[in-house]
DSSP file (Angstrom, degrees, kcal/mol; ACC not computed):
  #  RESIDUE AA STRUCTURE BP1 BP2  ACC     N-H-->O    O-->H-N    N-H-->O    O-->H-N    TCO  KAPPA ALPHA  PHI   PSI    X-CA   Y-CA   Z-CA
    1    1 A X              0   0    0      0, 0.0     3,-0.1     0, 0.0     2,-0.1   0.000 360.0 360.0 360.0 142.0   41.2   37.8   96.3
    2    2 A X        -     0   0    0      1,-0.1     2,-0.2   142,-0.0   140,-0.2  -0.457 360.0 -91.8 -94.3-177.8   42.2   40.7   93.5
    3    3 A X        -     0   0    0    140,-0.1     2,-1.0   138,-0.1   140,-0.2  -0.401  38.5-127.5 -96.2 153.4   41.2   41.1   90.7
    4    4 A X  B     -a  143   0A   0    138,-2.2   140,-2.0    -2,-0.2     2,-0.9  -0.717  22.2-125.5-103.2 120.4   43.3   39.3   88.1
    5    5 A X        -     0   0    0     -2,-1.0     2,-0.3   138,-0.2   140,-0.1  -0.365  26.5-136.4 -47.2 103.1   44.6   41.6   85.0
    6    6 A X        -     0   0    0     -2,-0.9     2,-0.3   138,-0.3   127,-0.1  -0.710  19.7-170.4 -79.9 124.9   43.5   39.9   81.7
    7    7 A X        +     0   0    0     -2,-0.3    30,-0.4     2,-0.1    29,-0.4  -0.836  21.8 149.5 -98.2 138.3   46.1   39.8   78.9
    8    8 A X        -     0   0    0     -2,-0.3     4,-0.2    28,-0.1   120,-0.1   0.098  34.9-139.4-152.6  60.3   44.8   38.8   75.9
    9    9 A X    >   -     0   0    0      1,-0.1     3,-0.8     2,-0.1    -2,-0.1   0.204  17.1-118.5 -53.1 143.5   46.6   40.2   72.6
   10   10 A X  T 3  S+     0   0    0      1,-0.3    -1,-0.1   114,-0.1     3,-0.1  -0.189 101.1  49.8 -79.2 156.4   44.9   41.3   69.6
   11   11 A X  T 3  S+     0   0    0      1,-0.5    -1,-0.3    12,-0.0    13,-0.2  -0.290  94.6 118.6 116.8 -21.2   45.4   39.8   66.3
   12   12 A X    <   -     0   0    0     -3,-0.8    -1,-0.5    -4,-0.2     2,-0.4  -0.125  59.8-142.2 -59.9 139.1   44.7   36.2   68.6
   13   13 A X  E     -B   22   0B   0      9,-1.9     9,-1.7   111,-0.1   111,-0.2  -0.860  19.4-156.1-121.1 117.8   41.9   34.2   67.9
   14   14 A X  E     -B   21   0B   0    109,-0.4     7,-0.3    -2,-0.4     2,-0.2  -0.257  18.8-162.4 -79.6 146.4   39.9   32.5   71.3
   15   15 A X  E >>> -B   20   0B   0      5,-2.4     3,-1.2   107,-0.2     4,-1.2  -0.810  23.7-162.2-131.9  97.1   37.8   29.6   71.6
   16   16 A X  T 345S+     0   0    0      1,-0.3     3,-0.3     2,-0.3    -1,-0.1   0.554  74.9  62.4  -6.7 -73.9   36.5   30.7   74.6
   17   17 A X  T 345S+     0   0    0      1,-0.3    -1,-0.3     2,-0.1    -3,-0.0   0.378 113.7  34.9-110.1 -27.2   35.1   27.6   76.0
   18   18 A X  T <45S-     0   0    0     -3,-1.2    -1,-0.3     2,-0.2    -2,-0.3   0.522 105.0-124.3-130.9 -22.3   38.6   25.6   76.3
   19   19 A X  T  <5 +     0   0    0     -4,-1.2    16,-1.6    -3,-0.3    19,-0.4   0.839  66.2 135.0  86.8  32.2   40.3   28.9   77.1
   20   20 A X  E   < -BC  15  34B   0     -5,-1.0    -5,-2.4    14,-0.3     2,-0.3  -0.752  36.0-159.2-104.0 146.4   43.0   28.3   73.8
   21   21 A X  E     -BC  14  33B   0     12,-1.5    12,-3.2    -7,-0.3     2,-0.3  -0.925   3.8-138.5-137.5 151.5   43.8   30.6   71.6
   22   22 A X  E     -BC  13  32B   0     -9,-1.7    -9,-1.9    -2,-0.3     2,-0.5  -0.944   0.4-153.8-104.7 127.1   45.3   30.7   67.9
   23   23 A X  E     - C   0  31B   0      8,-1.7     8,-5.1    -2,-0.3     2,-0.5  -0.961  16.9-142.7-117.4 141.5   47.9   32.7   65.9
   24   24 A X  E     + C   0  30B   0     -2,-0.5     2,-0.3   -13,-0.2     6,-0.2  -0.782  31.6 169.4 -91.7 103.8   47.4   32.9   62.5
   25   25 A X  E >>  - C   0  29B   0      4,-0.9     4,-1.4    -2,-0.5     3,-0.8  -0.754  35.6 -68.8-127.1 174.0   51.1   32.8   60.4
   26   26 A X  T 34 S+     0   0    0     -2,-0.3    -1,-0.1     1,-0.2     4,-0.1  -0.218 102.1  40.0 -72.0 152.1   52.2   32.5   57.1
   27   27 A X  T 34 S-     0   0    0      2,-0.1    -1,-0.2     1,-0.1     3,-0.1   0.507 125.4 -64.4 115.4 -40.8   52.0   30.0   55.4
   28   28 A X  T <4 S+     0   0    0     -3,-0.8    84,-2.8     1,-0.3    -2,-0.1   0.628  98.8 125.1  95.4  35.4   48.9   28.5   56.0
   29   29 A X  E  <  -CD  25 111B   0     -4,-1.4    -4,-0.9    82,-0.2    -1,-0.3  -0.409  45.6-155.0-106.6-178.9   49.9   27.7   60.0
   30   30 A X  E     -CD  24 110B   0     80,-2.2    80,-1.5    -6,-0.2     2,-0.3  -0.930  10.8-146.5-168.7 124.9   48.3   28.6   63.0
   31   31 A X  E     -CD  23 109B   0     -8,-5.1    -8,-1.7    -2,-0.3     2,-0.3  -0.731  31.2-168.6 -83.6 166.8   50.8   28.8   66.5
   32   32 A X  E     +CD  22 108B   0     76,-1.7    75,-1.3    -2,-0.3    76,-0.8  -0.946  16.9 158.0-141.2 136.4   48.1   27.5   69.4
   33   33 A X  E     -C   21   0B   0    -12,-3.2   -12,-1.5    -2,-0.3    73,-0.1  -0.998  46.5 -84.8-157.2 163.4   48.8   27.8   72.8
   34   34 A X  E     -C   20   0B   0     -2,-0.4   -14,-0.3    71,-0.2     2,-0.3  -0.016  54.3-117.1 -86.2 153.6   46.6   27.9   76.6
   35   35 A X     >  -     0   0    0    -16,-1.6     4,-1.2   -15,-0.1     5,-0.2  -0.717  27.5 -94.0-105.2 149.8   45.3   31.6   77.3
   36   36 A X  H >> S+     0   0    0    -29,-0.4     3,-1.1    -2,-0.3     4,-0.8   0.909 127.9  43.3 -52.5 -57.2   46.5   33.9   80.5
   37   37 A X  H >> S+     0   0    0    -30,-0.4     4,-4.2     1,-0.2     3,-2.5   0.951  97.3  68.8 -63.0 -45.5   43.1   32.4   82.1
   38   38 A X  H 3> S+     0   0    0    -19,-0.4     4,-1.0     1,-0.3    -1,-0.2   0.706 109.1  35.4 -20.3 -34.0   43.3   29.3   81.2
   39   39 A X  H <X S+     0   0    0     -4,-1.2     4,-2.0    -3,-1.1    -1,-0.3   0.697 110.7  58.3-111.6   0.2   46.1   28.9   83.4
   40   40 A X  H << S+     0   0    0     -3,-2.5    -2,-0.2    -4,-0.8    -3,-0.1   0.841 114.2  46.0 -84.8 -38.4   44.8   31.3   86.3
   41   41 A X  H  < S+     0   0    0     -4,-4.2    -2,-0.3    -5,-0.2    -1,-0.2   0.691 122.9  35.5 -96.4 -10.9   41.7   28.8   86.2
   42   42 A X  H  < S-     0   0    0     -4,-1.0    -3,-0.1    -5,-0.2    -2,-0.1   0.929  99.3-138.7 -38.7 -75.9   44.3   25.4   86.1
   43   43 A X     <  -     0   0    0     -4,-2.0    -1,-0.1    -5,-0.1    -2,-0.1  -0.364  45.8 -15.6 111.6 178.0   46.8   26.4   88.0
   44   44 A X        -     0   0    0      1,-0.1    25,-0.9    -2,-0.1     2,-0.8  -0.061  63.3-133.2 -72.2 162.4   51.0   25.9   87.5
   45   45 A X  E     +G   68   0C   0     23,-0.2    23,-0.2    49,-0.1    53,-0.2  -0.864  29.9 170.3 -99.1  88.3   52.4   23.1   84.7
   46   46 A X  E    S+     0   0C   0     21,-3.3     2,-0.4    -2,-0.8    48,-0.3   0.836  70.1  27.6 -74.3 -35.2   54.7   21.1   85.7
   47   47 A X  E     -G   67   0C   0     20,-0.6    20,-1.4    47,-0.1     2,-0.4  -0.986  61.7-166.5-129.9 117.9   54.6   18.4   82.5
   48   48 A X  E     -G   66   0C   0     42,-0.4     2,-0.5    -2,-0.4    18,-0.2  -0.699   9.2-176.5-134.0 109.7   53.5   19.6   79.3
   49   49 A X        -     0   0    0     16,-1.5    16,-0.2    -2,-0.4    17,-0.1  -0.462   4.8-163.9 -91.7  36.7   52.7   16.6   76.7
   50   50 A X        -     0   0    0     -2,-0.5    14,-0.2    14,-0.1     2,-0.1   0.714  26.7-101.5 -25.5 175.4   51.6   17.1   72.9
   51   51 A X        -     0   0    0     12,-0.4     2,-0.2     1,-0.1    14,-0.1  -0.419  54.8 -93.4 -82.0 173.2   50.2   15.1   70.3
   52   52 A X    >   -     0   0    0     -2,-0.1     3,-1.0     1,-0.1    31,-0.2  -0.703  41.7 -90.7-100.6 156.0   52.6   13.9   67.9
   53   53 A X  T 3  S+     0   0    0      1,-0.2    31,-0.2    -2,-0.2    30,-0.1  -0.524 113.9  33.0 -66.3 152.8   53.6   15.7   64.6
   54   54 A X  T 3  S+     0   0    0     29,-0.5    -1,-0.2     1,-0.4    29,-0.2  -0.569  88.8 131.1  97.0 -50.6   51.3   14.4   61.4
   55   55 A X    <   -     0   0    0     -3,-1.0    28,-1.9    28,-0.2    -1,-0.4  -0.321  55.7-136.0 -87.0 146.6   48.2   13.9   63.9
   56   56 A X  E     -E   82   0B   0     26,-0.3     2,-0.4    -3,-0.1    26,-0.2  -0.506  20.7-161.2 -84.8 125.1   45.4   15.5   62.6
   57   57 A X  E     -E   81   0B   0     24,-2.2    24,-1.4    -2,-0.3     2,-0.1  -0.929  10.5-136.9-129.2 115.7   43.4   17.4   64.9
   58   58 A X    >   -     0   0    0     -2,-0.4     3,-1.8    22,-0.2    19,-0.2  -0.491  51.6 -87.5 -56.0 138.4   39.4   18.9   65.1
   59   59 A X  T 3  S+     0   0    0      1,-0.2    19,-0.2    19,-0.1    -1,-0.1  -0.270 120.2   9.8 -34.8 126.0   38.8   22.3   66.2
   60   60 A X  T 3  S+     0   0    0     17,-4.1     2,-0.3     1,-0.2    -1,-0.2   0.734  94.0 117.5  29.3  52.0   38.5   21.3   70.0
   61   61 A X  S <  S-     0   0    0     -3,-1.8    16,-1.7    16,-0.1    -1,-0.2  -0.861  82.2 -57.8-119.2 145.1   39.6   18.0   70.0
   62   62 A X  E     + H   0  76C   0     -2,-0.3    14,-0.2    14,-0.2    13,-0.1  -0.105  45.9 173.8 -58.8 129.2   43.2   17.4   72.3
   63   63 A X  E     -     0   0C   0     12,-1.2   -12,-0.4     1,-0.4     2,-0.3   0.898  66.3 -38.4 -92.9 -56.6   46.0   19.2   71.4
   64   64 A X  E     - H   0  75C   0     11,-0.9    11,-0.6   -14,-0.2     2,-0.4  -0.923  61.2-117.3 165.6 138.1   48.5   18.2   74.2
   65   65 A X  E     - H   0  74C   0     -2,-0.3   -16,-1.5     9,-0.2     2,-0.3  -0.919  21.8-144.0-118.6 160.8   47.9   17.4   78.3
   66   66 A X  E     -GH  48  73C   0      7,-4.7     7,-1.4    -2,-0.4     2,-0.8  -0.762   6.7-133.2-121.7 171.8   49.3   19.2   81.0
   67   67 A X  E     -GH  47  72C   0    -20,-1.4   -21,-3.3    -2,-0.3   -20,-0.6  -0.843  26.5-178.6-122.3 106.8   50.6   18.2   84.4
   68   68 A X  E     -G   45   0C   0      3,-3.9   -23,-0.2    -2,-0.8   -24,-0.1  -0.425  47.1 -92.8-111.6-160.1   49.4   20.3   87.0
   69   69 A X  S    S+     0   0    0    -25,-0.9    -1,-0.1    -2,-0.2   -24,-0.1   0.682 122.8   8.8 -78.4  -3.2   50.4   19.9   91.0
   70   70 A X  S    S+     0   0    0      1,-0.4     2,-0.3     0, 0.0    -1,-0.2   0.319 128.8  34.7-141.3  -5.9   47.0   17.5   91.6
   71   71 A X        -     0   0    0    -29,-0.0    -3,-3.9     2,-0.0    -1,-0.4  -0.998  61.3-128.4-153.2 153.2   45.6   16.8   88.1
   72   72 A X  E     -H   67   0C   0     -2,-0.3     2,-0.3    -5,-0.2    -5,-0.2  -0.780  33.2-167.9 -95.8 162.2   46.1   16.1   84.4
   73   73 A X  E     -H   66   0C   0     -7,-1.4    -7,-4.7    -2,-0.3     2,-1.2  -0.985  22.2-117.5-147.4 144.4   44.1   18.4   82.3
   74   74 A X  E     -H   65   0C   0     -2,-0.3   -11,-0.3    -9,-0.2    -9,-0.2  -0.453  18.4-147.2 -61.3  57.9   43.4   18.2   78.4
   75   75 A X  E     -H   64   0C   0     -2,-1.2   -12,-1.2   -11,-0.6   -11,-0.9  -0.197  22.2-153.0 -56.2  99.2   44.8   21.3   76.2
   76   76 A X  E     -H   62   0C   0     -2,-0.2     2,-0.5   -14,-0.2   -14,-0.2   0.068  14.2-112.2 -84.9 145.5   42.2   21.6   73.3
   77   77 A X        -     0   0    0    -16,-1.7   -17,-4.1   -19,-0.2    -1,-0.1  -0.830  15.1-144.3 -89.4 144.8   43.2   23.0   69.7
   78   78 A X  S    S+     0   0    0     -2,-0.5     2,-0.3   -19,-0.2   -56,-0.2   0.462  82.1  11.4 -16.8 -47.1   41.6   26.6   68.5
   79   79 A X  S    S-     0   0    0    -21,-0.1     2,-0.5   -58,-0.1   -19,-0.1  -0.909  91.6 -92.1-145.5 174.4   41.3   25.8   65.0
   80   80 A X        +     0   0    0     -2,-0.3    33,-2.3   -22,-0.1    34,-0.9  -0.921  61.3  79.1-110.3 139.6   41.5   22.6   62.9
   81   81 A X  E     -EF  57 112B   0    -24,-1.4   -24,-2.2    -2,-0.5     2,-0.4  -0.747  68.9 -42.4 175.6-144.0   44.5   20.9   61.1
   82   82 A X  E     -EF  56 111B   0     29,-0.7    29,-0.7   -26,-0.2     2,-0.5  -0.818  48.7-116.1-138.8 118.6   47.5   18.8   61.2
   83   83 A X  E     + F   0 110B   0    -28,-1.9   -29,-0.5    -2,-0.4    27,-0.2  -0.024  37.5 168.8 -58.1  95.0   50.2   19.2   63.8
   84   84 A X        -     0   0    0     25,-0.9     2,-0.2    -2,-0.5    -1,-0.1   0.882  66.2  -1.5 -71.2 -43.9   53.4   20.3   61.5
   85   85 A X        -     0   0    0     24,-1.4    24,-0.5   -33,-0.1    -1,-0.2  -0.848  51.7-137.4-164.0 132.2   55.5   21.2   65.1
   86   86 A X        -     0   0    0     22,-0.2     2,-0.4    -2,-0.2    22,-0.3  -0.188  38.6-109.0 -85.5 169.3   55.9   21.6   68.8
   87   87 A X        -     0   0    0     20,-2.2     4,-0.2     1,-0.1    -1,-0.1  -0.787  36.3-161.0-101.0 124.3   57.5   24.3   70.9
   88   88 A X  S    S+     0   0    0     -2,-0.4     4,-0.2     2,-0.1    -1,-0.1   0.160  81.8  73.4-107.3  15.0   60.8   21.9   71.8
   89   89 A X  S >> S+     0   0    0     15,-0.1     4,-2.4     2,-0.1     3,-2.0   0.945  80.1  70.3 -75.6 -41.4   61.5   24.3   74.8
   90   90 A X  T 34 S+     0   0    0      1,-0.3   -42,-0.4     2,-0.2    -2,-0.1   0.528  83.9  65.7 -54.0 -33.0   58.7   22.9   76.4
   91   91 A X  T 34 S+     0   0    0     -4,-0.2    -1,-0.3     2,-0.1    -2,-0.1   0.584 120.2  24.4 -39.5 -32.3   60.6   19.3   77.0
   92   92 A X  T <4 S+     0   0    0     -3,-2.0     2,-0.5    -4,-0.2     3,-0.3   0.447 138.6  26.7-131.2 -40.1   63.1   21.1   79.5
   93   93 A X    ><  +     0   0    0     -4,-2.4     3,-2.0     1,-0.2     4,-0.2  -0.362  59.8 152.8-133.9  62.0   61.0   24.2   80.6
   94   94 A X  T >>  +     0   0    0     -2,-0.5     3,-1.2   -48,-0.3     4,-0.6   0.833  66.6  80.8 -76.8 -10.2   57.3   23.6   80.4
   95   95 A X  H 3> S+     0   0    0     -3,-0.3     4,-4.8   -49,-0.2    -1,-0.2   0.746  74.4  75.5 -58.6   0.4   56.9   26.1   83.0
   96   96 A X  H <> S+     0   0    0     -3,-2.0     4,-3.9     2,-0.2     9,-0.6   0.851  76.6  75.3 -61.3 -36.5   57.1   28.6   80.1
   97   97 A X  H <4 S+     0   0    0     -3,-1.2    -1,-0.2    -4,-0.2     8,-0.2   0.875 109.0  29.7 -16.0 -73.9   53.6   27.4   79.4
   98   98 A X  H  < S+     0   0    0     -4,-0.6     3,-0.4   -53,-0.2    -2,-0.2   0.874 119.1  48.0 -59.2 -51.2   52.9   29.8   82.7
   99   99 A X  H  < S+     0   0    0     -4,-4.8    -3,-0.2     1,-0.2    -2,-0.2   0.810 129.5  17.0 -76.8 -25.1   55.4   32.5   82.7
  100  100 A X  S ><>S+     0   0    0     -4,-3.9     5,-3.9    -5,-0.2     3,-0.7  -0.606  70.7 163.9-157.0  66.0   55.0   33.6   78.6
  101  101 A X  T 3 5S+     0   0    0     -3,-0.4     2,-1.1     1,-0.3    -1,-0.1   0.911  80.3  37.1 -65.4 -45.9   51.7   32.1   77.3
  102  102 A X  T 3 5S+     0   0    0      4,-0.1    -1,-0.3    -5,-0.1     2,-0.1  -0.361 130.6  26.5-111.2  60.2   51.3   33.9   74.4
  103  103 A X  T X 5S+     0   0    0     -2,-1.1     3,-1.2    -3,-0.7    -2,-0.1  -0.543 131.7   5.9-163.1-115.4   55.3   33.9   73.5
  104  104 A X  T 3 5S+     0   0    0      1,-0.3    -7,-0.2    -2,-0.1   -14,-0.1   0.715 118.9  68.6 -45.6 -38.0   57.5   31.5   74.5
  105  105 A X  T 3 < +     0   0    0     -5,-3.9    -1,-0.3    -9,-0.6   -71,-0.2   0.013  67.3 141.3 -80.2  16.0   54.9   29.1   76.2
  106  106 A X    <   -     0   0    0     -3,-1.2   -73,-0.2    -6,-0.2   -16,-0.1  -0.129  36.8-163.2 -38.3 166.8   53.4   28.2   72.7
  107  107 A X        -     0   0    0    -75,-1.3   -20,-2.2     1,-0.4     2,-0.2   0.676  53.8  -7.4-121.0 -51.9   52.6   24.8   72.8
  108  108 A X  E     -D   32   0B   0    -76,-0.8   -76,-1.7   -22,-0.3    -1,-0.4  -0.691  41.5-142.0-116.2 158.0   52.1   23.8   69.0
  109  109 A X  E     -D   31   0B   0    -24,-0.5   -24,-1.4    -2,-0.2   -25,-0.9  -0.972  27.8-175.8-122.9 140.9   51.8   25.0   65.1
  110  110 A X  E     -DF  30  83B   0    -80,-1.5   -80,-2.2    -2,-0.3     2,-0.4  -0.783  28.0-116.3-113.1 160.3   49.0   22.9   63.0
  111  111 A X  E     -DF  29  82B   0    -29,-0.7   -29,-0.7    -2,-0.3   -82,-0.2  -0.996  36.5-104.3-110.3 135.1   48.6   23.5   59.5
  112  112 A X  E     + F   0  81B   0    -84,-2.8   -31,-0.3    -2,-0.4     3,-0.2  -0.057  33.0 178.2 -10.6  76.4   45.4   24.8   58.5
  113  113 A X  S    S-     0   0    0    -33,-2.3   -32,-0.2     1,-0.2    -1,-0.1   0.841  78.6 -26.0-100.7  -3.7   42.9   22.8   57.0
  114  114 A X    >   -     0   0    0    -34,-0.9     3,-0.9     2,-0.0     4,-0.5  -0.054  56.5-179.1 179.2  82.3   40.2   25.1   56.6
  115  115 A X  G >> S+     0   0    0      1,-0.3     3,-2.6    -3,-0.2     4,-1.3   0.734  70.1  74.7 -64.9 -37.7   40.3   27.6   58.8
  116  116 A X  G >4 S+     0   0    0      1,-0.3     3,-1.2     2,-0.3    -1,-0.3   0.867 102.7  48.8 -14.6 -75.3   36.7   29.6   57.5
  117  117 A X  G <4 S+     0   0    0     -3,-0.9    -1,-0.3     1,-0.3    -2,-0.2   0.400 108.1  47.2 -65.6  -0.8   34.8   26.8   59.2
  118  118 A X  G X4 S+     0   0    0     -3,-2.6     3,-1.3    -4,-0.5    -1,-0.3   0.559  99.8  76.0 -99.7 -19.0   36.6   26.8   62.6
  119  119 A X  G X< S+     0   0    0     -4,-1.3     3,-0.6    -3,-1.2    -2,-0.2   0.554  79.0  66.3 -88.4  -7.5   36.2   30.9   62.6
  120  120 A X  G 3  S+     0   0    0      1,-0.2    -1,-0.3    -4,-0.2    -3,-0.1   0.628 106.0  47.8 -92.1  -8.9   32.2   31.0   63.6
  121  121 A X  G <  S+     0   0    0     -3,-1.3     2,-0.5   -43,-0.1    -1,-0.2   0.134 102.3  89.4-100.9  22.4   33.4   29.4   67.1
  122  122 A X    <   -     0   0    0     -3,-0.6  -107,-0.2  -107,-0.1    -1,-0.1  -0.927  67.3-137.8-121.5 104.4   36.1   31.9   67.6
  123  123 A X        +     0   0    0     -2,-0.5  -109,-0.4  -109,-0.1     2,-0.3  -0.179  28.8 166.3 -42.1 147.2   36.5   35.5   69.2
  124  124 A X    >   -     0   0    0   -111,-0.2     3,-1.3  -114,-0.0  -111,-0.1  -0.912  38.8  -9.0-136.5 141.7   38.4   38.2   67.6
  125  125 A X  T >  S+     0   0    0   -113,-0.3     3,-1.5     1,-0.3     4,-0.3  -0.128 120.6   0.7 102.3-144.2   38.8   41.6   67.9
  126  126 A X  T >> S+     0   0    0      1,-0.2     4,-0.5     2,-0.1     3,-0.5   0.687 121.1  69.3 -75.0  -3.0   37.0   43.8   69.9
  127  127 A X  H <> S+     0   0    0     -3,-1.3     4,-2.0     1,-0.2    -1,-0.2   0.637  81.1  80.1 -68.8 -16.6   34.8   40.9   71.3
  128  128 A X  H <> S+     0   0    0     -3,-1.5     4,-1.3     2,-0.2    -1,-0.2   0.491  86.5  48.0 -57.4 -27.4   37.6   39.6   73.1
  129  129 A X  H <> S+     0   0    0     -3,-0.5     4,-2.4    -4,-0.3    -1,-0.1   0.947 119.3  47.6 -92.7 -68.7   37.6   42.1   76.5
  130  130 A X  H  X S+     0   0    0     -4,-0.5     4,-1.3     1,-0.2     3,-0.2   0.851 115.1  38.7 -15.8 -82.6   33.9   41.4   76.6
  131  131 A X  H  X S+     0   0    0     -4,-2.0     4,-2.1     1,-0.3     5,-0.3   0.837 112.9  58.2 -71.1 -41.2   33.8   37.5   76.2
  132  132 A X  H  X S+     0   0    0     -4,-1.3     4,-2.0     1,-0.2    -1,-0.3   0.940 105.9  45.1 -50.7 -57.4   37.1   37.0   78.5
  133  133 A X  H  X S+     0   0    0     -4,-2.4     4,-3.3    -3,-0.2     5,-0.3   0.746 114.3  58.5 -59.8 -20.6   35.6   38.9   82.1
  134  134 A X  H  X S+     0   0    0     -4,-1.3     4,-4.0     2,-0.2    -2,-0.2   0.900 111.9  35.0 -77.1 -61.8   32.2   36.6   81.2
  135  135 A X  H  < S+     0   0    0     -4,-2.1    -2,-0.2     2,-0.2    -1,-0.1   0.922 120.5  50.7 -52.0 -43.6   34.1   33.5   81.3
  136  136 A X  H ><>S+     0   0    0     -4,-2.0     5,-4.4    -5,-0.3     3,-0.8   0.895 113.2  43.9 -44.8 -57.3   36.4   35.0   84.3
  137  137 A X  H ><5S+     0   0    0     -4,-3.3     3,-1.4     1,-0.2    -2,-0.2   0.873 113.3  62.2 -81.1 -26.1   33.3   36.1   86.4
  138  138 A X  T 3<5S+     0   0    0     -4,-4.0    -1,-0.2     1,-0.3    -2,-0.2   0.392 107.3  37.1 -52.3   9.2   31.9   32.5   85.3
  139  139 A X  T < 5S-     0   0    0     -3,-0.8    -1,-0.3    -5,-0.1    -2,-0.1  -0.327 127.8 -88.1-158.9  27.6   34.4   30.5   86.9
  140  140 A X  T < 5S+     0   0    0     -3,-1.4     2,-0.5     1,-0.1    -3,-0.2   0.697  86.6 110.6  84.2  -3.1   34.9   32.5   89.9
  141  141 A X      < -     0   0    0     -5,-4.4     2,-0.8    -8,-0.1    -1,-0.1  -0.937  53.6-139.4-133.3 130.0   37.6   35.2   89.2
  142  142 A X        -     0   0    0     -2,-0.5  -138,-2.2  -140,-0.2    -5,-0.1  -0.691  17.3-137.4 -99.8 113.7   37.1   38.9   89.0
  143  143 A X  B     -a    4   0A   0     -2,-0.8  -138,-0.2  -140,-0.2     2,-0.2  -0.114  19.1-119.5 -67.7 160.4   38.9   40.9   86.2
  144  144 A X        -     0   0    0   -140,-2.0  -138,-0.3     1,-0.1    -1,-0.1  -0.564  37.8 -98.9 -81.1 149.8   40.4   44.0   87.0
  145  145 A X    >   -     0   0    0     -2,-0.2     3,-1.9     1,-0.1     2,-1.0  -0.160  49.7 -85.4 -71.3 175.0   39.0   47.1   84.9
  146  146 A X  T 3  S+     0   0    0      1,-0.3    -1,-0.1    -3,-0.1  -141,-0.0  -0.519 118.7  19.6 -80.4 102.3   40.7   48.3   82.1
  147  147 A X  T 3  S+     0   0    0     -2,-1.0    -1,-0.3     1,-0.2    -2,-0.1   0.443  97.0 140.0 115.9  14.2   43.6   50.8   82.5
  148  148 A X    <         0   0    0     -3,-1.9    -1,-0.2     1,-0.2    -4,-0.0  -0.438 360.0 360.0 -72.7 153.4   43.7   49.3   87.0
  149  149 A X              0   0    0   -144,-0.0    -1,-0.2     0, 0.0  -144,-0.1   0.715 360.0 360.0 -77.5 360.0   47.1   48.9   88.6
């Protein structure tokens, strides 16, 4: 098997453990959408289902399910808040989900409700490289080093 390249772009904040990530925007919003592993450890998305807007969602409590080629699987939120809006590409082209996780494939935006107290279960920064290859070699996949083809 090769080693799989981990994307993960800074300014993101992970929760590790559900393999979601959060962008922080103005406003007092947060996009959330499935991380590059997350979906290497799924596999592709055929169906991808949200919550409705107005529900109120805990930090890792179900965001949205996805439909993958033998199972549905839960997509957990990143932070806590209240779901303001959904990615309405995602109705026609949830494979975007796969191809442009952290672009097009957003899944959701909450607003915030107090984001301080979601941030002690969350990576940032330079912990990110780290905590991502732990979870990777936990689950069976070996990253490729940093700067490989």
């Amino acid at each position: 098997m090769a080693a799989l390249h981990l994307n993960h772009p800074p300014g993101l904040y992970y929760l590790m453990e559900h393999q979601v990530w959060a962008r922080l925007e103005e406003g007092g919003t947060a996009t959330l959408g499935i991380t590059q592993l997350g979906i290497a450890l799924s596999g592709e998305i055929y169906m991808c289902r949200p919550k409705r807007v107005g529900t109120e969602l805990a930090q890792g409590s179900t965001l949205a399910v996805v439909e993958l080629s033998k199972s549905i699987v839960p997509v957990k939120t990143a932070v806590t808040g209240t779901l303001v809006e959904l990615n309405p590409a995602l109705e026609q082209r949830p494979g975007l989900v796969d191809r442009d996780p952290y672009g097009a494939g957003w899944i959701a935006r909450l607003r915030l409700k107090d984001f301080a107290l979601d941030l002690p279960q969350l990576v940032h920064g330079e912990a990110v490289a780290g905590a991502m290859a732990q979870h990777a070699r936990e689950h069976g996949i070996e990253p490729a080093p940093p700067g490989a083809p």
